[in-house]
C-alpha positions, -999 to 999 in steps of 0.1 A, spaced: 23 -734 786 57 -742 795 59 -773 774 47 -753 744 70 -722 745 102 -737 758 100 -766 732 130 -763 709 121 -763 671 145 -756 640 157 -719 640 162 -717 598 132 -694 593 144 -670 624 178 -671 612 168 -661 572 138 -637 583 169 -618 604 191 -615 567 158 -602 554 151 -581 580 182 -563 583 183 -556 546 150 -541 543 158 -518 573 188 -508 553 166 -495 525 140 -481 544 168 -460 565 187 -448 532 161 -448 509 139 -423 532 171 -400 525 175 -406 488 141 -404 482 138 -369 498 115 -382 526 140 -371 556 143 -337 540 104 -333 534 95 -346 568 125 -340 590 149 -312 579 129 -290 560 97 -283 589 106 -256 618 93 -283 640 73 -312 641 46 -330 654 57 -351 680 34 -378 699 16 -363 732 42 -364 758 71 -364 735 72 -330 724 109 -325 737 117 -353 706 125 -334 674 149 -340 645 184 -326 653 193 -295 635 208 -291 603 220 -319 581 221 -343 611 192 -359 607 210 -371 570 233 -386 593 207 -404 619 189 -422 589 223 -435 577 236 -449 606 200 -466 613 209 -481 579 245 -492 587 227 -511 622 204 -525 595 236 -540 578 252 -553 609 214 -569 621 216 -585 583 252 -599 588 250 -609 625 276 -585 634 275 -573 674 238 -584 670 218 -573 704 235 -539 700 229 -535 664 194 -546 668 190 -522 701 202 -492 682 182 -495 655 150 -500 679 156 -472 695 163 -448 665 134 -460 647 110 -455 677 130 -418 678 120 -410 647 85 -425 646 79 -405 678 91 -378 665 68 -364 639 26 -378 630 30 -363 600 36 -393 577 22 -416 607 17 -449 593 5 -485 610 38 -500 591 60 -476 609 46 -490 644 47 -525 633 89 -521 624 89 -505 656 74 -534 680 92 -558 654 123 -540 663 122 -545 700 110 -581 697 141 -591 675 163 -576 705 152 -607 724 154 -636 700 183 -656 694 187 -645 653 225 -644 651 231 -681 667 238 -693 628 254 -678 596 259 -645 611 296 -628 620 288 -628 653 291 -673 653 325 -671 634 339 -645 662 324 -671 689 317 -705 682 303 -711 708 269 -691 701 261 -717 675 228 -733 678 205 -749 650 172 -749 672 153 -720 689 122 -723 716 89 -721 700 79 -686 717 103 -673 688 84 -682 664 46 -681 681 55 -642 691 57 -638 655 27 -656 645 3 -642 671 14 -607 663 4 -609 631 -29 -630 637 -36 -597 658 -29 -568 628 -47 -589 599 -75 -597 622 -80 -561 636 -74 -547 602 -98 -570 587 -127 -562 614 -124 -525 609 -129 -525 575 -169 -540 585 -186 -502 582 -204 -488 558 -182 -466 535 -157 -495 535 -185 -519 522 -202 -501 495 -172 -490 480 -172 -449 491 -137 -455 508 -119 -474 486 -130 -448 457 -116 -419 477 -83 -437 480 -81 -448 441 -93 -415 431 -60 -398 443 -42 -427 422 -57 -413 388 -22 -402 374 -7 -442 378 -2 -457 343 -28 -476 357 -50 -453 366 -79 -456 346 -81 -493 356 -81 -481 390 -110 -457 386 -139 -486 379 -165 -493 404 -162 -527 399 -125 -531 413 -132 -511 437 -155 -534 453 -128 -562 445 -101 -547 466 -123 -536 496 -143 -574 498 -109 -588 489 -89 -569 518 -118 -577 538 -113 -614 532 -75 -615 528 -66 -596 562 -93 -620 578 -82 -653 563 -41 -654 555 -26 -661 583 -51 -690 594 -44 -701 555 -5 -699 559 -11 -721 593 -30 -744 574 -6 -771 555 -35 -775 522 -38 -738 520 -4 -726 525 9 -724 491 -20 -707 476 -22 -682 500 17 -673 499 9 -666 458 -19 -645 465 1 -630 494 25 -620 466 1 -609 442 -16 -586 472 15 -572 488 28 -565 454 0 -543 445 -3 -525 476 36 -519 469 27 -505 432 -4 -486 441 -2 -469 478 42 -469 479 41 -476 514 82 -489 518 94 -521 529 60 -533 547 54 -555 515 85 -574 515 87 -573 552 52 -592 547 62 -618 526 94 -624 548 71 -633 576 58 -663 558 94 -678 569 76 -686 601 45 -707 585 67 -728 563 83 -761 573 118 -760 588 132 -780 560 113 -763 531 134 -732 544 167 -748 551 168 -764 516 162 -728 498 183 -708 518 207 -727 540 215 -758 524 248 -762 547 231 -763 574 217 -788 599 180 -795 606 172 -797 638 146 -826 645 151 -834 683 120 -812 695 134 -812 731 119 -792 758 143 -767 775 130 -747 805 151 -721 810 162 -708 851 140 -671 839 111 -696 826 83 -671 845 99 -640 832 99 -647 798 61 -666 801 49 -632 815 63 -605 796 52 -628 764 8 -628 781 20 -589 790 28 -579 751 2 -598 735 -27 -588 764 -16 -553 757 -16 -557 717 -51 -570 722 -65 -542 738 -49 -514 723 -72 -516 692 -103 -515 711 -100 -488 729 -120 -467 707 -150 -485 719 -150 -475 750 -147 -432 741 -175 -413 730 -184 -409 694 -173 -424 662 -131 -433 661 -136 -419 621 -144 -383 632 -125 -380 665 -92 -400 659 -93 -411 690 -81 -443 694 -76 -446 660 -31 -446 663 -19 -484 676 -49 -497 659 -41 -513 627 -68 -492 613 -52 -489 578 -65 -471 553 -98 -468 562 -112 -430 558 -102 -403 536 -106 -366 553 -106 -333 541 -105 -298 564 -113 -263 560 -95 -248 595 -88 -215 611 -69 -207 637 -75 -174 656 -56 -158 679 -64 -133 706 -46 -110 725 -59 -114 763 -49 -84 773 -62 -56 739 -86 -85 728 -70 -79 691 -77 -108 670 -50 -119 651 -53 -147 619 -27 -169 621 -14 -179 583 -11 -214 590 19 -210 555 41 -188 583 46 -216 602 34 -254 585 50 -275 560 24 -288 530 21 -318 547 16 -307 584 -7 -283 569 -33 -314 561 -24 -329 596 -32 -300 617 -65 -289 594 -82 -323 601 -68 -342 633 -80 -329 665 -49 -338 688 -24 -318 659 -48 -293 665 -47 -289 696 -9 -293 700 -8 -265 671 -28 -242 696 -2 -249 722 26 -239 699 9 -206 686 4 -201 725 42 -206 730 51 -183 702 30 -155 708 46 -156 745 81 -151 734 62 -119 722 55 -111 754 15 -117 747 -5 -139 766 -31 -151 739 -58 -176 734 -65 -197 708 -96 -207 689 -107 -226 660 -130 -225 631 -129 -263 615 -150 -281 590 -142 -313 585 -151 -340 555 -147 -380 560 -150 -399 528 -167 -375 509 -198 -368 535 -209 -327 538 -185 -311 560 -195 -307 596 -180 -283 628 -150 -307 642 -140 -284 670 -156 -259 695 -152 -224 681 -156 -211 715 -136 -230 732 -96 -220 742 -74 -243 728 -44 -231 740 -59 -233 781 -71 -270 780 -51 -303 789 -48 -330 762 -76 -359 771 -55 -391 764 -76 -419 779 -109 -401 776 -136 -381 751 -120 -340 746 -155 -326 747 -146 -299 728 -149 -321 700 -182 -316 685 -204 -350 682 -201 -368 645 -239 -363 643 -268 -341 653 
C-alpha cells in the first residue's frame, strides 16, 4: 500500500486537469448568473430548500448572491492560474458546497461531484508547475507527484460510472419507458423529432448502460484508450446538447488527463517542461494519515449508494437514499399534492395555495419528493405560528413515476408538521410503492 501510493509519478496530467478545472469553475460560477440560474434559483424564491439539517443556509438577501457566484468565479481564475492556490481552491469548496446545500431545487449528481472534487483538489499538489504561485516561490517547483493523486481520481470515478451504470439495471430503464419520458420533454430541440424514435431510445439507455459500465476500465486499458476517449467525446457532447447540464461534460473529458501517459500530456500541453521518469518512492513523516483518510473517503463513497438497499420500499418512490447516489437520470415523476392546514385550536381548515409561497420550480419539488414535503409542512407550521396559530399539517399526494397510474405517496392522516425527519430509516408515513 505504501509503496503504491507514495510512489512518485509525472505530475503533467494534475498540473493541466488544474488549468482546466479552474476555468470551467469560472463558467459555471458566472454563467449560472448570466444565464439567469442565480436569479431563478437563488434571488427570486422567499426561501429555499435547504438539505435536512441545514435549514439555517439560505442565499443572502438582495443582489448578494450576484456577488457570491462572482467571487466563486474569480477563485475559479486564481485555481486556473496557480495564484494563492490552497486558499483559492478552499474558498471555492466551501462556496460551492454553500450553495449546493443551500437549495434541492435544481439538485443535481454533477453538483455533488464538483463539490467532493472541490475538497480533493485542496489536498493535491496542482500549483507545484506553471502556476503563479512557482514564479512567487521557486522553491514549490516539482515535476512529479505521489500516485494517490492520481488513483484518488481514478477510483472516484470507477465508483460514479459503476454505480450509475448498475442503477440503470430495472425495468423502465431497460425497455425504454425512462429514457422516452426524458426525450419526450426534449421535443422542441431542432432535433427533436430524431429524438422522439423508439429505436434511439433503446440506443441511449443500452448505450449508457454499457458506456458508464465500461469507460473507465477502457481508458485504463492501453488498446482501448483512444477509442473510448472519441466515444467519450461523442457521449459527453451529446449529453451537453440534449439535457444542458453545465460544465460536467468538459469536466468529464478533462478527467481523461489521468488515464493518458505522462508524456502524451506533456508534449500537447507543456512542452517546456520536464518529464519526470525516476518513479522513486517517497514516504512521507504523515504516511498513516494520508493512507487513512484516502480507505476513509473511498469506504464512505462506496457505501453511500447503497444505502437504499437497506430502507424499506422502492428508492424510485420514496427518494430515499436516492441523493449521494449517482442515480442520474433515472425516473421521471409527476404529482398532484395538497397541502391542508388546520387550525388546532377552531379546527378551521385552511388550503394552502402552494403559488403564495413556491417558485415554479419548487412547486414540482415539493408536489413529488417526500422530504421537501415534509420540510414544506414544517414551514407552513412556522408561518402560521407568527400568526399566532398553532396548526397541523396534512397532505393529499398522488404521485406518477415514469408514466405508471398515480398512487397515494403520503399519509393523508398523518400530521406533517408534528413528526421528526427519518434520515437513516423508512418515514412510515410514506405509503408503500405497491398494494
Amino acid at each position: 500500500m505504501k509503496s503504491y501510493l507514495f510512489k512518485h509519478i509525472d505530475n503533467s496530467g494534475l498540473v493541466v486537469f488544474r488549468i482546466f478545472f479552474g476555468l470551467l469553475c469560472f463558467f459555471e460560477s458566472v454563467g449560472a448568473v448570466f444565464t439567469g440560474w442565480v436569479k431563478r434559483t437563488l434571488v427570486e424564491p422567499e426561501f429555499t430548500f435547504s438539505f435536512i439539517g441545514f435549514e439555517w443556509l439560505q442565499p443572502l438577501p438582495g443582489g448578494w448572491m450576484y456577488v457570491f457566484y462572482i467571487v466563486m468565479g474569480i477563485m475559479g481564475l486564481f485555481i486556473m492560474v496557480g495564484y494563492k492556490y490552497r486558499m483559492s481552491m478552499l474558498a471555492f469548496a466551501l462556496m460551492w458546497s454553500a450553495t449546493y446545500l443551500m437549495q434541492k431545487s435544481s439538485y443535481n449528481n454533477h453538483y455533488y461531484l464538483l463539490m467532493l472534487l472541490s475538497f480533493i483538489m485542496v489536498f493535491l499538489p496542482a500549483n507545484r508547475y506553471a502556476s503563479l504561485d512557482v514564479k512567487q516561490s521557486p522553491s514549490l517547483r516539482s515535476i512529479s507527484m505521489p500516485n494517490w493523486c492520481k488513483a484518488i481520481f481514478v477510483l472516484q470515478l470507477f465508483i460514479v460510472y459503476t454505480y450509475a451504470s448498475i442503477a440503470k439495471l430495472y425495468p423502465d430503464w431497460l425497455d425504454g419507458t425512462t429514457v422516452a419520458l426524458l426525450m419526450k420533454s426534449k421535443a422542441d430541440y431542432a432535433i427533436g423529432d430524431l429524438l422522439q424514435k423508439p429505436s434511439l431510445h433503446y440506443i441511449i439507455a443500452y448505450g449508457g448502460i454499457l458506456f458508464d459500465g465500461l469507460i473507465i476500465p477502457a481508458l485504463l486499458w492501453k488498446r482501448t484508450r483512444n477509442i473510448a476517449f472519441f466515444i467519450s467525446i461523442f457521449f459527453h457532447l451529446f449529453n451537453s446538447i440534449v439535457f444542458q447540464i453545465g460544465i460536467f461534460p468538459y469536466l468529464s473529458l478533462a478527467f481523461t488527463l489521468f488515464f493518458f501517459e505522462p508524456k502524451t500530456i506533456r508534449d500537447l500541453f507543456l512542452k517546456k517542461k520536464q518529464l519526470y521518469e525516476k518513479s522513486e518512492v517517497k514516504i512521507p513523516n504523515n504516511y498513516k494519515l494520508i493512507t487513512s483518510a484516502f480507505i476513509i473517503y473511498l469506504s464512505v463513497q462506496l457505501v453511500l449508494p447503497i444505502r437504499h438497499h437497506f430502507i424499506k420500499d422502492d428508492v424510485l418512490w420514496t427518494e430515499e437514499g436516492h441523493r449521494l447516489s449517482w442515480r442520474m437520470m433515472l425516473r421521471a415523476k409527476s404529482g398532484r399534492t395538497s397541502y391542508s392546514v388546520v387550525d388546532k385550536n377552531t379546527n378551521e381548515v385552511i388550503k394552502v395555495d402552494m403559488n403564495d409561497y413556491l417558485t415554479k420550480k419548487q412547486k414540482r419539488s415539493a408536489s413529488n419528493k417526500p422530504d421537501v414535503i415534509w420540510q414544506f409542512a414544517q414551514r407552513l407550521k412556522k408561518d402560521f405560528a407568527k400568526q399566532g396559530k398553532d396548526v397541523s399539517v396534512y397532505v393529499s399526494a398522488y404521485i406518477s413515476v415514469n408514466g405508471k397510474p398515480s398512487k397515494q405517496l403520503i399519509d393523508p392522516e398523518v400530521d406533517l408538521a408534528a413528526i421528526e425527519w427519518n434520515t437513516f430509516s423508512h418515514s412510515p408515513w410514506l405509503l408503500p410503492s405497491k398494494e
